[in-house]
N, C-alpha and C positions, 0 to 999 in steps of 0.2 A: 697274699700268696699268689704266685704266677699261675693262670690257668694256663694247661697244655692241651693245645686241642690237635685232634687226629685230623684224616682227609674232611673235608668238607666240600657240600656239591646243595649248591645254591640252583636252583629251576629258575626265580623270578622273583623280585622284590618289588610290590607295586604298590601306589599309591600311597597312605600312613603309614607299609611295614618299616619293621624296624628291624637292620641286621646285624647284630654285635655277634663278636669274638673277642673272647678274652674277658678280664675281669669288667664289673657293674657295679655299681650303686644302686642305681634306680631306673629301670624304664618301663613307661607308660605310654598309653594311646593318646593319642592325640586328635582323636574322632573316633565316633561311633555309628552303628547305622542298624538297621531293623529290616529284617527281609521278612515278606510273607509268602507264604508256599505252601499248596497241596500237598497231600499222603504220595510219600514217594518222588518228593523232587529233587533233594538232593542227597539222594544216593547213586554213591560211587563207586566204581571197581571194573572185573570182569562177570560177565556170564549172571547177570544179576534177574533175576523171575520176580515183577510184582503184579501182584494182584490185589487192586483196589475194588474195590465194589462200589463205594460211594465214598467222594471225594468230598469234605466243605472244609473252609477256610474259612476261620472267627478272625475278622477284621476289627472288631471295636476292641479300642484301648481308650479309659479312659483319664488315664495319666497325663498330668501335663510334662513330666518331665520323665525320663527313662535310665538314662543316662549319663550323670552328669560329672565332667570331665574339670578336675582340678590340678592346671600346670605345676609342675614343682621345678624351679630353673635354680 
């Protein structure tokens, strides 16, 4: 079946994204990646009030693997 799709308003397609319209099968990432970040880093918006008192960031993983990415072509 046709998908019908209305306006559409793309900001930025960067690096692995991926921008379809219309009908899929299948898609997937093709990369991953792990960010670390203190209390209150990536919050977004307007007019935003934080108050952290005490910031820590747990760095150990002891995983060897996290993520793992199997192509489907």
């Amino acid at each position: 079946m046709p998908a019908i799709v209305g306006t559409v308003k793309v900001l930025s397609v960067e690096g692995s994204g991926v921008f379809n319209i219309g009908d899929v099968l299948n898609m997937s990432p093709s990369s991953t990646s792990k960010a670390y970040a203190g209390a209150g880093s990536f919050n977004t918006g307007d007019y935003l009030r934080i108050s952290n008192q005490h910031s820590q960031t747990n760095t150990y993983d002891k995983d060897l693997n996290d993520s793992n990415i199997k192509t489907i072509i």
